[in-house]
Backbone as ProteinMPNN parsed JSONL, in Angstrom:
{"seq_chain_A": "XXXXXXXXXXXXXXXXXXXXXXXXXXXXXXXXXXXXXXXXXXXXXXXXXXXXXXXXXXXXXXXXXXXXXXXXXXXXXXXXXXXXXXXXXXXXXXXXXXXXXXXXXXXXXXXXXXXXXXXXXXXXXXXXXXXXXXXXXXXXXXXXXXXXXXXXXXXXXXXXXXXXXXXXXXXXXXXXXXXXXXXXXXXXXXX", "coords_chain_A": {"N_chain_A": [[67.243, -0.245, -14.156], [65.43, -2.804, -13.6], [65.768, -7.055, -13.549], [64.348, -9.881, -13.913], [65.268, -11.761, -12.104], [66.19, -10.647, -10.048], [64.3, -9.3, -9.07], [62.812, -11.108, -8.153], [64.55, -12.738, -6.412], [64.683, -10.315, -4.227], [61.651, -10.284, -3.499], [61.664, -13.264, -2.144], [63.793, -12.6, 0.04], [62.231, -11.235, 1.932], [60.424, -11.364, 4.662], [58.143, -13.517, 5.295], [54.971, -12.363, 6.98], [53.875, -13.755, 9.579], [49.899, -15.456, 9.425], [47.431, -14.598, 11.401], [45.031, -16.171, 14.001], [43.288, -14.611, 15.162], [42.868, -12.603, 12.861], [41.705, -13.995, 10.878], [39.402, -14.749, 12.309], [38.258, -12.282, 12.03], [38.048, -11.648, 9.446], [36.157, -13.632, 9.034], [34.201, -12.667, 9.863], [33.765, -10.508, 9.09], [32.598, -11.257, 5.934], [30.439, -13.367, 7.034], [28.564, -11.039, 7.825], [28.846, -10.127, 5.383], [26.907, -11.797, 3.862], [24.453, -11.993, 4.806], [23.296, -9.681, 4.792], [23.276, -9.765, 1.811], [21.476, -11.358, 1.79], [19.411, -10.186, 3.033], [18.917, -8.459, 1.166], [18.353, -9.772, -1.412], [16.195, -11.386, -0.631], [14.389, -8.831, -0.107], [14.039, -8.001, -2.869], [12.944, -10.404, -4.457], [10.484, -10.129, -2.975], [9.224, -7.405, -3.913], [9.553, -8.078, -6.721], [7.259, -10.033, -6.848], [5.449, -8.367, -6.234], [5.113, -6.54, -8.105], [4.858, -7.99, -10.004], [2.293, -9.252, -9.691], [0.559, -6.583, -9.2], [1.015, -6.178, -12.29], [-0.515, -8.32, -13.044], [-3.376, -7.703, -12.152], [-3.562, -5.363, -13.303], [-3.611, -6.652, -15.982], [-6.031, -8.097, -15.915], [-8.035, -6.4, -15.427], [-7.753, -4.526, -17.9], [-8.71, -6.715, -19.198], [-10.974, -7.621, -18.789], [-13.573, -4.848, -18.974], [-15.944, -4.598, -17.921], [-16.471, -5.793, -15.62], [-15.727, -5.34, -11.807], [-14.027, -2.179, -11.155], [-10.672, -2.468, -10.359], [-8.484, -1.197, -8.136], [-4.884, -2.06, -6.543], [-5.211, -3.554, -3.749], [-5.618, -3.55, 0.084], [-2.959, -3.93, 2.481], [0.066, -4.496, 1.706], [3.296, -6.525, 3.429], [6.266, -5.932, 2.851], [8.495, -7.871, 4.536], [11.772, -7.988, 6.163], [14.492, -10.863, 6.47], [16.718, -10.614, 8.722], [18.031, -12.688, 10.397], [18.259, -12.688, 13.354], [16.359, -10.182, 14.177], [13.363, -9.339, 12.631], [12.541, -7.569, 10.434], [10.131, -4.923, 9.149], [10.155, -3.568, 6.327], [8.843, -2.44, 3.893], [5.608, -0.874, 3.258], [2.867, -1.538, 1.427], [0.699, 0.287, 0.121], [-2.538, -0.252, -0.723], [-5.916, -0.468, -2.396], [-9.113, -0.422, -3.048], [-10.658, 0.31, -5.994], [-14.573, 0.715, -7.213], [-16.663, 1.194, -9.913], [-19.497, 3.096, -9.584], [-22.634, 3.479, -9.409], [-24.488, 6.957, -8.193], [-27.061, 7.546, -6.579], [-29.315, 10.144, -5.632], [-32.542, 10.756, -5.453], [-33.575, 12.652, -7.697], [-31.167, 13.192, -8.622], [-28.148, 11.699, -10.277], [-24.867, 10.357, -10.02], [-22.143, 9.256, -11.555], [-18.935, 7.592, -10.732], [-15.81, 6.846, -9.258], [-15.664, 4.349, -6.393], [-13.949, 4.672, -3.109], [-13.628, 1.595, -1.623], [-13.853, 1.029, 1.518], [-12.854, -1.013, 4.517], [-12.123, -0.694, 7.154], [-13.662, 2.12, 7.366], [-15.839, 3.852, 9.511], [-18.25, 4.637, 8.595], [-19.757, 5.556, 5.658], [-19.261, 7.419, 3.509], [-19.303, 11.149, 1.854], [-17.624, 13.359, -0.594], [-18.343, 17.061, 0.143], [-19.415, 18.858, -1.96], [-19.831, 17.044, -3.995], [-22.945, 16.491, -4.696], [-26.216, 18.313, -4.849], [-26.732, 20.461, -2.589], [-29.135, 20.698, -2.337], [-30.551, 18.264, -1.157], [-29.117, 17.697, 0.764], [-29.675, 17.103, 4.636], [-30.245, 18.134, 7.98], [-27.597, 17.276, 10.429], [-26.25, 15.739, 13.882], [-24.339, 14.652, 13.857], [-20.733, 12.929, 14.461], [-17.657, 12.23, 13.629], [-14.556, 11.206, 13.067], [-11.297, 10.706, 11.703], [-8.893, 8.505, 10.48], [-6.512, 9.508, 11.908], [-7.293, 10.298, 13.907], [-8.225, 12.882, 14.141], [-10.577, 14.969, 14.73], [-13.96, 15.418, 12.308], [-15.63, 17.985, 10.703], [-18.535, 17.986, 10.569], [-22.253, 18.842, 9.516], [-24.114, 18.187, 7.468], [-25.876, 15.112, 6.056], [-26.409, 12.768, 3.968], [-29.683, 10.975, 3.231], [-31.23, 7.96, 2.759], [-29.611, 6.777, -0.246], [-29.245, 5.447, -3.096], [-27.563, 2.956, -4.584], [-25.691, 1.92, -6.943], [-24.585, -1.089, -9.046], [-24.881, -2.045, -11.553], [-27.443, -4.252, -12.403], [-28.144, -4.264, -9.213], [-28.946, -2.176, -6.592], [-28.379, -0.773, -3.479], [-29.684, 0.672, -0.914], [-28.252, 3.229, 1.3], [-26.818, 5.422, 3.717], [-25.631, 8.679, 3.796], [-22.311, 10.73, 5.074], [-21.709, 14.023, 4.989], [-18.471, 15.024, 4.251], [-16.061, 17.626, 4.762], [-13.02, 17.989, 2.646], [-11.91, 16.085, 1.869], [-9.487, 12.589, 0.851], [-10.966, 10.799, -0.923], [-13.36, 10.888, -3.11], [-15.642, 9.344, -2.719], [-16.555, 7.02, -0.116], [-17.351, 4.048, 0.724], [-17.749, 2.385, 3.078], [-18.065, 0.344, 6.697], [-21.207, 0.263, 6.835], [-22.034, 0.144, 4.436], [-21.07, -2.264, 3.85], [-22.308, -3.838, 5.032], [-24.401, -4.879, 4.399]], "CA_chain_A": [[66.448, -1.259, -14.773], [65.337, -4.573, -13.093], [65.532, -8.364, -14.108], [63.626, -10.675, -13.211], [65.996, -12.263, -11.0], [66.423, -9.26, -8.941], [62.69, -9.096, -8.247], [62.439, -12.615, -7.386], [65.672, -12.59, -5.044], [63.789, -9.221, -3.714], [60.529, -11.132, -2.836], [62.318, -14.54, -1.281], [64.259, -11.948, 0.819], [61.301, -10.441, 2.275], [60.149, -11.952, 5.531], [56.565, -13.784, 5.635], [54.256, -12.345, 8.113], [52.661, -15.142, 9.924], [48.918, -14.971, 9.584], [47.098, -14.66, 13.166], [44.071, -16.294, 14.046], [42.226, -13.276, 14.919], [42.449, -11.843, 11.328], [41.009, -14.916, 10.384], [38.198, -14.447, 12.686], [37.467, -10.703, 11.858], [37.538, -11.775, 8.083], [35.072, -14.556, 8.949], [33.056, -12.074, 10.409], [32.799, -9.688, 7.815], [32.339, -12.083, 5.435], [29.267, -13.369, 7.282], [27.806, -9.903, 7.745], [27.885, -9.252, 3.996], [26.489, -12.907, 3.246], [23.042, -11.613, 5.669], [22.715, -8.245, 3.984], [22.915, -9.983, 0.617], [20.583, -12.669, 1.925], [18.484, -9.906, 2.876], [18.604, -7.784, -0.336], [17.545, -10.879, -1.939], [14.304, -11.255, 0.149], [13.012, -7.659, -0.956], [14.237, -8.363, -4.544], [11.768, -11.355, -4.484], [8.777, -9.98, -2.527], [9.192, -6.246, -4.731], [9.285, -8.556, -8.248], [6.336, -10.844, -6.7], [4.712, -7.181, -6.163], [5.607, -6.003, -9.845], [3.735, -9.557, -10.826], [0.47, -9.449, -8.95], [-0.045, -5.425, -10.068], [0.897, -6.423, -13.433], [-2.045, -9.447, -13.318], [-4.417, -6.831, -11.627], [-3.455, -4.48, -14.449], [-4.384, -6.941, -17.342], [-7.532, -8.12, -15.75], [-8.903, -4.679, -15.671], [-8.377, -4.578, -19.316], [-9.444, -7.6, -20.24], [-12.878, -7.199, -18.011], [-14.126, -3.845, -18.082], [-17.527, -4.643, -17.413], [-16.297, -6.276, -13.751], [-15.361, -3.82, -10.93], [-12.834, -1.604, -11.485], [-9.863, -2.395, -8.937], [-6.893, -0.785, -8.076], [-4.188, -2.535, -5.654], [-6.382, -3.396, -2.321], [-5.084, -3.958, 0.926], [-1.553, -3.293, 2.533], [1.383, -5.915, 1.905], [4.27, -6.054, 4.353], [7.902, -6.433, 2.651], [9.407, -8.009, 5.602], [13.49, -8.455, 5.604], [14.246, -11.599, 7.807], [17.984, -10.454, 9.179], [18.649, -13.435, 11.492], [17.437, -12.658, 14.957], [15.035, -9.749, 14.122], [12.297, -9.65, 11.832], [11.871, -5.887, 9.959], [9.184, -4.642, 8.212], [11.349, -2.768, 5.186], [7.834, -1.268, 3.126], [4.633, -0.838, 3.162], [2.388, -0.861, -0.121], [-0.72, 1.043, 0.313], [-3.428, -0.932, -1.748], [-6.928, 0.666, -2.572], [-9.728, -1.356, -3.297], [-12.232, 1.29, -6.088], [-15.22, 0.624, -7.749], [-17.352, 1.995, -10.176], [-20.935, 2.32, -9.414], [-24.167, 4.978, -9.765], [-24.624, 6.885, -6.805], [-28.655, 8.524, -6.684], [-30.398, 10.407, -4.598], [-33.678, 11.108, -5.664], [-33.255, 12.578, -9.568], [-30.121, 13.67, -8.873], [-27.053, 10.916, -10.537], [-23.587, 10.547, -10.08], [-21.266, 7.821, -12.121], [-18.12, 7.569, -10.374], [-15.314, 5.594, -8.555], [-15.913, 4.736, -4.916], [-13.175, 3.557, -2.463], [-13.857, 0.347, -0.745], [-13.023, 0.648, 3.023], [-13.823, -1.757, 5.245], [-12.072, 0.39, 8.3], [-14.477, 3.615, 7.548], [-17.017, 3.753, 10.538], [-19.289, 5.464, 8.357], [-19.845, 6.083, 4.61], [-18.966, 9.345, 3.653], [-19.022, 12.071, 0.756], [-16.84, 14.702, -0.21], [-19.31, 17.604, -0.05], [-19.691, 19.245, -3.584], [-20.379, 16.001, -5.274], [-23.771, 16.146, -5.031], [-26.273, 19.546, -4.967], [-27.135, 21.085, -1.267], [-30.738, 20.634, -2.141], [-30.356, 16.797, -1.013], [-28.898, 17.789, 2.227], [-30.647, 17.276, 5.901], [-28.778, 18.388, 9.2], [-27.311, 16.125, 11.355], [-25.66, 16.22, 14.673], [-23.019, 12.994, 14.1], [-19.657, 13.488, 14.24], [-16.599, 11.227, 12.814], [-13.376, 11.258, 13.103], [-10.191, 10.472, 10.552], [-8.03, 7.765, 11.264], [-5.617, 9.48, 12.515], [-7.889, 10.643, 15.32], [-8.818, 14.425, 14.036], [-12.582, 15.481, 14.279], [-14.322, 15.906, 11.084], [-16.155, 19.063, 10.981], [-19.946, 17.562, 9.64], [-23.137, 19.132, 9.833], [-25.167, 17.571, 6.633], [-26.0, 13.743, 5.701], [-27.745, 12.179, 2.917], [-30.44, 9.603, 3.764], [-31.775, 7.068, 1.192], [-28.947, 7.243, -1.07], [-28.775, 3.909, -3.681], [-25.534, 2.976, -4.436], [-25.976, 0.895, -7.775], [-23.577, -1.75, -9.743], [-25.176, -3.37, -12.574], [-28.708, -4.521, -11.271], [-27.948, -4.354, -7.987], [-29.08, -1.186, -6.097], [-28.671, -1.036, -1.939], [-29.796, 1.995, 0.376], [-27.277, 3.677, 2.067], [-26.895, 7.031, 4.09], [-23.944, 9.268, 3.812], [-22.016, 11.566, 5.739], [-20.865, 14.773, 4.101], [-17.053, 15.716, 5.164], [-15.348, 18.821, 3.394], [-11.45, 17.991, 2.856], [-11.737, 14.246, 1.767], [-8.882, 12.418, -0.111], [-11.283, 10.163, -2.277], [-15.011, 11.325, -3.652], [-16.809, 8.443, -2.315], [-15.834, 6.257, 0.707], [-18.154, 3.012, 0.967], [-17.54, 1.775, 4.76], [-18.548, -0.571, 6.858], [-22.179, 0.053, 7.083], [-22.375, -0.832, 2.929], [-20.26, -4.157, 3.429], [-22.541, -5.291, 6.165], [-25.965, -5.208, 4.151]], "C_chain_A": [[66.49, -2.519, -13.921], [65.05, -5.39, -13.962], [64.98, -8.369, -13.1], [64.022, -11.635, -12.318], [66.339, -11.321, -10.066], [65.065, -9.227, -8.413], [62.603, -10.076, -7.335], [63.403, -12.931, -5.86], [64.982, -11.071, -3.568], [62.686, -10.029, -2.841], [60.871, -12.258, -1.516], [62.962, -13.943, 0.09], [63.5, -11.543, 2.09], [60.905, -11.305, 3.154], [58.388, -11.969, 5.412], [55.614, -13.042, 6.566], [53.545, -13.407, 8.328], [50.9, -14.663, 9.782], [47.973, -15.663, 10.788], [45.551, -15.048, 12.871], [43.121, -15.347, 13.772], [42.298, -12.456, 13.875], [41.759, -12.91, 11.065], [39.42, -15.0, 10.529], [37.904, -13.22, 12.586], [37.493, -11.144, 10.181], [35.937, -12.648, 7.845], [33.477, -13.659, 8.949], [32.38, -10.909, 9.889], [32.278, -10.399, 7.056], [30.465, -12.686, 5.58], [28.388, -12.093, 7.324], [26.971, -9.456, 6.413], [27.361, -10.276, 3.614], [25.286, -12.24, 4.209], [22.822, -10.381, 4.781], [22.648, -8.208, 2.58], [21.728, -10.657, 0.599], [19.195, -11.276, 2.267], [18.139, -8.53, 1.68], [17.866, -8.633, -1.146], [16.295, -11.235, -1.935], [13.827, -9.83, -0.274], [13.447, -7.305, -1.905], [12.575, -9.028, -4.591], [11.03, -10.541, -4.536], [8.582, -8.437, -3.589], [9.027, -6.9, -6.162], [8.383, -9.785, -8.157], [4.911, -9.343, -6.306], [4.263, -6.43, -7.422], [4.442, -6.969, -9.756], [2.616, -9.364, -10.717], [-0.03, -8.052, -9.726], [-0.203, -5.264, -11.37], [-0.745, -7.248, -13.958], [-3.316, -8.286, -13.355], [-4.573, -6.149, -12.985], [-4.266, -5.064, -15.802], [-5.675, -7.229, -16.672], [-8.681, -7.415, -15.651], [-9.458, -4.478, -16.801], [-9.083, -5.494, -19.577], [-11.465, -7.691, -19.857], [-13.443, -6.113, -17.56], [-15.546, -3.61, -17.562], [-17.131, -5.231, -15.065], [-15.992, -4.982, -13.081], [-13.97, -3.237, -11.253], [-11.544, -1.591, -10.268], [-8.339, -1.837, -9.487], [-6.244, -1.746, -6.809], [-4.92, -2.406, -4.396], [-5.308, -3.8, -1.056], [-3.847, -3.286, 1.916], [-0.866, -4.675, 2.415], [2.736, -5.187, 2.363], [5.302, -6.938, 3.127], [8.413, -6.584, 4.085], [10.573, -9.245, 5.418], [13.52, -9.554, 7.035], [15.809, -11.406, 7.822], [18.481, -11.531, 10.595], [18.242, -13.586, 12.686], [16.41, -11.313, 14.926], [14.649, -9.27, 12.593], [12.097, -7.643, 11.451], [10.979, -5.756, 9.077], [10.052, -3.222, 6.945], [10.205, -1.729, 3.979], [6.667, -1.922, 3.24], [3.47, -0.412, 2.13], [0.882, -0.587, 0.599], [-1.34, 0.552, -1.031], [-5.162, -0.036, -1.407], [-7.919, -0.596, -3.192], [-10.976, -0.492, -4.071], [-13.163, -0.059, -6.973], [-16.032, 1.398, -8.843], [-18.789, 2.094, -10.179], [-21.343, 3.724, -9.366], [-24.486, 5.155, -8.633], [-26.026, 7.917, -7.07], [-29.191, 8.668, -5.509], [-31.532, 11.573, -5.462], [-33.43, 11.557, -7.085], [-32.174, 12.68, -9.874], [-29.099, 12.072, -8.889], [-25.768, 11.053, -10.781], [-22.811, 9.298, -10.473], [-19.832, 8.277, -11.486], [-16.996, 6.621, -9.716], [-15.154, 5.94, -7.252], [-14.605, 3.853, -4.396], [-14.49, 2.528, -1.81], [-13.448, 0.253, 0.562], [-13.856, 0.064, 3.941], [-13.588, -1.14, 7.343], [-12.819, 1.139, 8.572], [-15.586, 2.951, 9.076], [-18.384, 4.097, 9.877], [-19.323, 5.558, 6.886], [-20.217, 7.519, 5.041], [-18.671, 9.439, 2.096], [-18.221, 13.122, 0.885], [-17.764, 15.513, -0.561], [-18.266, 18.63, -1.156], [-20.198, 18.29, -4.124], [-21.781, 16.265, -5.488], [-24.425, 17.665, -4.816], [-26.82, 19.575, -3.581], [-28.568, 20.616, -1.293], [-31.089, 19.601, -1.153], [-29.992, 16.371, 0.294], [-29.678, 17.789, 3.252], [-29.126, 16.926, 7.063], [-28.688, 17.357, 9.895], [-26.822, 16.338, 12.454], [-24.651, 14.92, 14.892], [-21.844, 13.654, 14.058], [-18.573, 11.6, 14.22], [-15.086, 11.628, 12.536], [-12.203, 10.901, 12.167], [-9.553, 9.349, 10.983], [-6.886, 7.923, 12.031], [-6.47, 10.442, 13.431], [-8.428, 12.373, 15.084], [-10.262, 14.386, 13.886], [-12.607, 15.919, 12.694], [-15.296, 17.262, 11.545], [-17.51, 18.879, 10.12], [-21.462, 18.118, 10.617], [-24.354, 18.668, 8.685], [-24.979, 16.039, 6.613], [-27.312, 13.422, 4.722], [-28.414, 10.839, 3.179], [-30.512, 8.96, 2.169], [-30.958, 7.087, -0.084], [-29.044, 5.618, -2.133], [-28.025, 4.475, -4.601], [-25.793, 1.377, -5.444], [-24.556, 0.467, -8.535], [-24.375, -2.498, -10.587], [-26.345, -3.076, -12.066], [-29.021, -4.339, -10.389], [-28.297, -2.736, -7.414], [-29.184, -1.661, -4.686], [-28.632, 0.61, -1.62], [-28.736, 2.092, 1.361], [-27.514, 5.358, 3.04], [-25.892, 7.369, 4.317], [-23.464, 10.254, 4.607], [-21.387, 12.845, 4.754], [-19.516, 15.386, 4.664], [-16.307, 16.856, 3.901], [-13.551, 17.971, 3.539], [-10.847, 16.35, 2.64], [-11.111, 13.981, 0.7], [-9.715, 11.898, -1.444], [-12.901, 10.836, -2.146], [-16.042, 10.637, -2.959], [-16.126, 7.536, -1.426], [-16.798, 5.227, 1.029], [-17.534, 2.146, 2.273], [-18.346, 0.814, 5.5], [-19.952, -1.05, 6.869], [-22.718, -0.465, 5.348], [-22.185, -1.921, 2.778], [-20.994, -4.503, 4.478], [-24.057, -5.485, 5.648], [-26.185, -6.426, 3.739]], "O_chain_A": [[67.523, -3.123, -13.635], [64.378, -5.12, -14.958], [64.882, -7.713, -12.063], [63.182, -12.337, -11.756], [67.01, -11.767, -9.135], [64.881, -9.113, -7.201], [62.395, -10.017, -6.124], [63.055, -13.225, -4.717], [64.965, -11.126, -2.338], [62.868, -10.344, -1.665], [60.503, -12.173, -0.344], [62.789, -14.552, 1.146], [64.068, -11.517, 3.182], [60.913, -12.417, 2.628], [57.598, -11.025, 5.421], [55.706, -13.906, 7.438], [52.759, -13.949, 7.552], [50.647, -13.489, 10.049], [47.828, -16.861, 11.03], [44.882, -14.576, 11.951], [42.405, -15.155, 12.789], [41.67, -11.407, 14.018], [40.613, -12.465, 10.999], [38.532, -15.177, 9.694], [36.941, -12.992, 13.318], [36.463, -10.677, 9.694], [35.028, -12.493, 7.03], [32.363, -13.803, 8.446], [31.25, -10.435, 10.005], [31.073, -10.404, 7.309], [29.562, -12.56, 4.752], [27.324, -12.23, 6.721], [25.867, -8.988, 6.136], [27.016, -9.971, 2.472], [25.919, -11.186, 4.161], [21.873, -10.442, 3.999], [22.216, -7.237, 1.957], [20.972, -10.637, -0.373], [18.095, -11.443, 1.74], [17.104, -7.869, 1.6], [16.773, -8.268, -1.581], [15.492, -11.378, -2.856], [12.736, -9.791, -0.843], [13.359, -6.089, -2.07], [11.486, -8.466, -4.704], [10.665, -10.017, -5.588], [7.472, -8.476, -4.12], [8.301, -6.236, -6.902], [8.474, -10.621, -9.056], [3.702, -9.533, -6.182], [3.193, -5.848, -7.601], [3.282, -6.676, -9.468], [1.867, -9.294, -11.691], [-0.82, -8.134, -10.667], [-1.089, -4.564, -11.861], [-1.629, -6.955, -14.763], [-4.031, -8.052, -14.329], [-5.56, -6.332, -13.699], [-5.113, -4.484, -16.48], [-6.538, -6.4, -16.963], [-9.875, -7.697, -15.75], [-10.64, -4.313, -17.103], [-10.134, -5.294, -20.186], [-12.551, -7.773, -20.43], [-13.823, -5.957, -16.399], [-16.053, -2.661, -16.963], [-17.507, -4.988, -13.919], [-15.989, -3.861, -13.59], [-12.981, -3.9, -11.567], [-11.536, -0.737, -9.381], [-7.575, -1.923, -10.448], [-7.089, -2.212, -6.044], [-5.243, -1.297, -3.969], [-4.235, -4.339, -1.329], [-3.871, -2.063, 2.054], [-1.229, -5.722, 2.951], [3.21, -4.089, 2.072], [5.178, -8.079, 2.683], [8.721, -5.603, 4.762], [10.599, -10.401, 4.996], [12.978, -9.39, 8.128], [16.366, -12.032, 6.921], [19.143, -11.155, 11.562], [17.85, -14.687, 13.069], [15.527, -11.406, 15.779], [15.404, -8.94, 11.678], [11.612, -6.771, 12.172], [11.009, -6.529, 8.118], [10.319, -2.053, 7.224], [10.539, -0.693, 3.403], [6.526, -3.142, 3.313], [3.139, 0.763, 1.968], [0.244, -1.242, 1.423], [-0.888, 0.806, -2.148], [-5.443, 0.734, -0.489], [-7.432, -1.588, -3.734], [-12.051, -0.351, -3.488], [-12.798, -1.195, -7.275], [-16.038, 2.589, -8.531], [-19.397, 1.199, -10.766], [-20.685, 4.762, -9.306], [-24.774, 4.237, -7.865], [-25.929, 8.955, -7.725], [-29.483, 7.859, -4.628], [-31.369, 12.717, -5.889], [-32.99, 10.637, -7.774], [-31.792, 12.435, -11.018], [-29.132, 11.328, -7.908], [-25.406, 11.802, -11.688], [-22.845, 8.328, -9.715], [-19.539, 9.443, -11.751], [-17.369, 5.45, -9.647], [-14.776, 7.014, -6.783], [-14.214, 2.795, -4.889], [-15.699, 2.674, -1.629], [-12.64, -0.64, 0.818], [-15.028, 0.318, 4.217], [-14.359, -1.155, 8.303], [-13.065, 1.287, 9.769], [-15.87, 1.795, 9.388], [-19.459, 3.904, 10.446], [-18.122, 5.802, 6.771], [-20.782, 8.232, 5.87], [-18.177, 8.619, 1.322], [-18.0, 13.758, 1.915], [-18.351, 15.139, -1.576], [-17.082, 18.964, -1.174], [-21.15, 18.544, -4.861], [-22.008, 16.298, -6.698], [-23.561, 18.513, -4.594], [-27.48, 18.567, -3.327], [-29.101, 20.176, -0.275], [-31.893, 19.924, -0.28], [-30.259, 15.323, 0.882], [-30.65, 18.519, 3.055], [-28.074, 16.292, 7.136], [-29.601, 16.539, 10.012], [-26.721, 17.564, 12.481], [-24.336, 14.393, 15.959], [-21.788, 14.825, 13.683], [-18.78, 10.452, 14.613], [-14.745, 12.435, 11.672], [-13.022, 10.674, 11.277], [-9.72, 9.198, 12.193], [-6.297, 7.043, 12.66], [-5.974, 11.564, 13.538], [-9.017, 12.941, 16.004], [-10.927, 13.825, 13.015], [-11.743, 16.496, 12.034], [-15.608, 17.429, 12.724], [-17.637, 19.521, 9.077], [-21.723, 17.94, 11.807], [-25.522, 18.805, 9.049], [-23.947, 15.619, 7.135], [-28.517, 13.672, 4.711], [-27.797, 9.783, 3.317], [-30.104, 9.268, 1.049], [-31.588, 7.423, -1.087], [-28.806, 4.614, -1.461], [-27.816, 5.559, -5.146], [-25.987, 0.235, -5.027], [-23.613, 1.245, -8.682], [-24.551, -3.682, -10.299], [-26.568, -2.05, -11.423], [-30.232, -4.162, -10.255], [-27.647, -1.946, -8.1], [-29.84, -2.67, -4.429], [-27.825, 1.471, -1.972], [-28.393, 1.183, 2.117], [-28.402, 6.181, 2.815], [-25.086, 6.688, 4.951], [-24.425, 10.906, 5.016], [-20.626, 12.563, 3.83], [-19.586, 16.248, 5.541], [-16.146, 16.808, 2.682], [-13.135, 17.482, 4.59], [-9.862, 15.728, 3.039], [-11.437, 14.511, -0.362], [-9.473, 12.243, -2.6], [-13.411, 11.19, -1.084], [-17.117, 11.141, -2.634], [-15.033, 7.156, -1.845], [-17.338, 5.656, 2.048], [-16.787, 1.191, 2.061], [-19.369, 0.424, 4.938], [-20.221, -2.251, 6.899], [-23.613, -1.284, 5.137], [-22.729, -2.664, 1.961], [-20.564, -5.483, 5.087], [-24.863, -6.131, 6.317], [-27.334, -6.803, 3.513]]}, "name": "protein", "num_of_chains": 1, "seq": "XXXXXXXXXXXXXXXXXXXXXXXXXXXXXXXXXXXXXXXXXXXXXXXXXXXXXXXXXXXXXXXXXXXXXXXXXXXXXXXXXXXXXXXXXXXXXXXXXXXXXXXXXXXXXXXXXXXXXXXXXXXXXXXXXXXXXXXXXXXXXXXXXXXXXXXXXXXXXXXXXXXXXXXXXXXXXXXXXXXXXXXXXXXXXXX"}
């Protein structure tokens, strides 16, 4: 059994180690390390619950106006972590910019949602949407963004491409194997 004067005489006994600079400076230096990797947890806290926010807004304004265009998240926004001497890009949100609008050619109507890209080279369809009849051959060709040939041999002329009142002439490309239904590109955003 120990007292507590036996411990204490125990302890007093016990020789100090001096403490050496260089622990001092390797504590410093963790220390700082984890003060930067909190500092940058912090930064894509923020910009991820200033991301939450904005999709949230987007979200009610949808509801509250469904007569306006129908949008989903447009764009890309960079989360970038600032770690001291270099600059990282930590995520990338893929934003989408649809619409909904009346797409006619000749009797034939289609209500649907179109992307918005202002990259496309070309408006383009995914072929099925609309019926073969409508089709005339083409000899264009168009590529993906990531550089693969499309494999197109139809295009629709005279297509209007209505919102409300508003009707504009367009001509489309037909591509088999397309993520979205309707791709409105640059030649719609420059009328």
């Amino acid at each position: 059994m120990y007292s507590y004067q036996d411990i204490l005489n125990r302890v007093k006994g016990e020789a100090k180690i001096p403490i050496q600079v260089e622990d001092l400076h390797h504590e410093v230096k963790i220390l700082k390390r984890e003060v930067a990797e909190n500092k940058q947890r912090l930064i894509y806290l923020e910009n991820a619950f200033q991301a939450f926010q904005e999709s949230q807004v987007l979200k009610e304004n949808s509801e509250t106006s469904p007569n306006d265009f129908e949008r989903k998240i447009a764009g890309k926004a960079l989360l970038i972590e600032d770690s001291g001497k270099i600059n990282s890009i930590s995520k990338i949100h893929n934003k989408k910019w649809m619409s909904k609008i009346v797409f006619k050619v000749k009797d034939f109507q289609l209500e649907t949602l179109a992307l918005i890209d202002s990259g496309a080279d070309q408006n383009v369809i995914q072929e099925g949407l609309v019926p073969s009849k409508y089709f005339e051959k083409t000899k264009e060709s168009l590529s993906g963004a990531g550089g693969n040939p499309f494999n197109i041999q139809f295009k629709l002329s005279k297509v209007h491409i209505c919102k409300g009142d508003v009707c504009l002439v367009n001509t489309f490309i037909l591509v088999k194997n397309l993520n979205e239904g309707i791709i409105l590109g640059t030649p719609f955003l420059t009328q």
